[in-house]
C-alpha positions as CSV (number, residue, x, y, z in Angstrom):
1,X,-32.8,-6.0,49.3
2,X,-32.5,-5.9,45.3
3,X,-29.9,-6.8,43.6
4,X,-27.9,-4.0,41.7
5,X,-26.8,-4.6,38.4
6,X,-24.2,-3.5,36.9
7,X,-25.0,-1.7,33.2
8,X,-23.0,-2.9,30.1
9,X,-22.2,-0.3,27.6
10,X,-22.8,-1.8,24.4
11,X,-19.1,-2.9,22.2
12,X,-18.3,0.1,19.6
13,X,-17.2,-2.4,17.0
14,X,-13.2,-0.3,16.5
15,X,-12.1,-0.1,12.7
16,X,-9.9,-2.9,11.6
17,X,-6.4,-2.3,10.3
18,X,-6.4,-2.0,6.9
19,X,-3.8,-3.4,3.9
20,X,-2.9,-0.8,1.1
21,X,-1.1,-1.8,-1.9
22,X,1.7,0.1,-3.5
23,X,2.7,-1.4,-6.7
24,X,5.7,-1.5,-9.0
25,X,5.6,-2.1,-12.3
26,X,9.1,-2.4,-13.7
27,X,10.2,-5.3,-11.0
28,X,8.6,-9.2,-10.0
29,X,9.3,-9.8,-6.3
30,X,12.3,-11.8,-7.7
31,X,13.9,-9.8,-10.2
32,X,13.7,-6.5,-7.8
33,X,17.1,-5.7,-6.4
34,X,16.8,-6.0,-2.0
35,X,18.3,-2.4,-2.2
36,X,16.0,-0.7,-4.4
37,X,13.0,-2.2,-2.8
38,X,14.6,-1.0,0.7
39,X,14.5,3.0,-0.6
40,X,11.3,2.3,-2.4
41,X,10.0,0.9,1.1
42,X,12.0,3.9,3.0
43,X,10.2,6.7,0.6
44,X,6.8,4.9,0.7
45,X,7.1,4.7,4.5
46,X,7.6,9.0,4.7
47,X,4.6,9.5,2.2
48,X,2.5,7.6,4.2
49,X,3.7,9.4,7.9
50,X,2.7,7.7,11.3
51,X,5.9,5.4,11.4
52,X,4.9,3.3,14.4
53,X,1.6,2.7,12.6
54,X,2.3,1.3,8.9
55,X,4.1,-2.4,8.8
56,X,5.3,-3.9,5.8
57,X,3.2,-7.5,5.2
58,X,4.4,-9.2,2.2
59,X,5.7,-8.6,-1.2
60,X,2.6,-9.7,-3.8
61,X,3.4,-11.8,-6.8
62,X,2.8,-10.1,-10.4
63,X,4.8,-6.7,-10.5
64,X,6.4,-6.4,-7.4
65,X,3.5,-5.4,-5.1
66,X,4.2,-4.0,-1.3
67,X,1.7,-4.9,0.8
68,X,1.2,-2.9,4.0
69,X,-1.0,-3.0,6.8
70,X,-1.7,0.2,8.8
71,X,-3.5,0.2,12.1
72,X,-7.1,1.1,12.6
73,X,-6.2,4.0,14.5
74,X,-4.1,5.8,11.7
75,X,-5.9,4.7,9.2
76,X,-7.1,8.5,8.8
77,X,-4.2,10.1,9.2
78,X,-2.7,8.0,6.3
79,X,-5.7,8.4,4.2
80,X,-5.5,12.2,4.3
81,X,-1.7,12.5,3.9
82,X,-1.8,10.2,1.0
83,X,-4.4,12.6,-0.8
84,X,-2.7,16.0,0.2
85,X,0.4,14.2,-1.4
86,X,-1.6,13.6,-4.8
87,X,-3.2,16.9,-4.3
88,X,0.2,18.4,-4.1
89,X,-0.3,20.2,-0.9
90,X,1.2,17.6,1.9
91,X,3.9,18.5,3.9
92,X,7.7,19.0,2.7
93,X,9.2,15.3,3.4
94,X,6.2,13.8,1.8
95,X,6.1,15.4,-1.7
96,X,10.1,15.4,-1.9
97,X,9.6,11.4,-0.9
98,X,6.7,11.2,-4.0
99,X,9.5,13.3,-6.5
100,X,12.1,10.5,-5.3
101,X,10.1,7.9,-5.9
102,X,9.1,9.0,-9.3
103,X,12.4,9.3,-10.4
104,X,13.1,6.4,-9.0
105,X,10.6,4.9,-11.4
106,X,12.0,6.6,-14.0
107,X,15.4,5.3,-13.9
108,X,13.6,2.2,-13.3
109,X,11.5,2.5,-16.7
110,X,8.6,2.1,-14.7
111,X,5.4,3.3,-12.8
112,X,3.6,3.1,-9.5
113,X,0.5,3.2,-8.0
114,X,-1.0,3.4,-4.5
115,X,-4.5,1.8,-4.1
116,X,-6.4,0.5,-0.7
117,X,-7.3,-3.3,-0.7
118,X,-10.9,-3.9,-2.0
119,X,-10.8,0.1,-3.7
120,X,-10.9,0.6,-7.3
121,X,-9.9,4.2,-7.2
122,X,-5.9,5.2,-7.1
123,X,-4.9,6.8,-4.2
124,X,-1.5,8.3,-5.6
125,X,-0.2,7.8,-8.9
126,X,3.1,7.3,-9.7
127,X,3.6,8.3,-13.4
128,X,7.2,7.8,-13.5
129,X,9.0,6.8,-16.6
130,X,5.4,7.3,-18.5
131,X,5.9,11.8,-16.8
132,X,9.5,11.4,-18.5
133,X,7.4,10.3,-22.2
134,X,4.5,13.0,-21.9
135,X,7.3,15.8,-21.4
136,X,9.4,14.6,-24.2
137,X,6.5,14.5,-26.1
138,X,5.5,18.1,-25.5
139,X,8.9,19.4,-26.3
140,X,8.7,17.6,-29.4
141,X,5.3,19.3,-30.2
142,X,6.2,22.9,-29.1
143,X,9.9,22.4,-31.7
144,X,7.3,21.4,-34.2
145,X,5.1,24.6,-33.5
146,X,8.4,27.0,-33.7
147,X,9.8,25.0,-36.7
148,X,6.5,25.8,-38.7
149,X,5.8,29.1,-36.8
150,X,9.2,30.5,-38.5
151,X,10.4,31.3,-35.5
152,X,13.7,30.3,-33.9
């Protein structure tokens, strides 16, 4: 009588977690205030949805840099929200969460950014205090125009 055997389906190798990297400018990991890095962690954390998914790793030396991991599984899902939010078309929480944190930054004098480990490319910037410099700047050039325009 012959032996069945019992096929093995080959391994699907799963996608690995993956860190991301959301850094602060206008702090180090020790001059950054526990409270302000909690609502910075508590406004990242709704920009970048799937709460069970996205755990905080470490705090980076340099500027203070928030190192997250999120699990393979959601990787996606975070991916896509994070680009709908620098597109400007995610969903209510997350761009009122990307305005706080820009003020935030402001108030802070600083800027942010939101990269994936080993990617060159900026996943969301945060202009911050540098938004606050452009618009001045522009006000300053259209009272310039209407000074010289003779009008006003």
């Amino acid at each position: 009588m012959a032996k069945k055997t019992k096929k093995v389906a080959p391994k699907t190798r799963k996608p690995s977690a993956r860190e991301f990297y959301f850094r602060i400018d206008a702090f180090t990991p020790s001059t950054i205030p526990m409270a302000r890095l909690a609502e910075y962690m508590a406004g990242l954390a709704v920009i970048l949805g799937e709460p069970a998914s996205v755990h905080f790793v470490k705090l980076q030396r340099g500027s203070t840099i928030l190192v997250h991991r999120v699990q393979s599984e959601a990787v996606p899902k975070v991916r896509d929200r994070a680009r709908a939010v620098r597109r400007g078309d995610a969903p209510r929480d997350a761009l009122r969460a990307y305005e706080n944190i820009n003020n935030m930054l402001l108030a802070d004098n600083g800027t942010g950014e939101l990269k994936e480990r080993d990617a060159e490319a900026v996943i969301i910037p945060f202009p911050g205090e540098r938004r606050a410099r452009t618009r001045a700047a522009a006000r300053e050039a259209a009272a310039a125009r209407t000074r010289t325009s003779g009008c006003g």
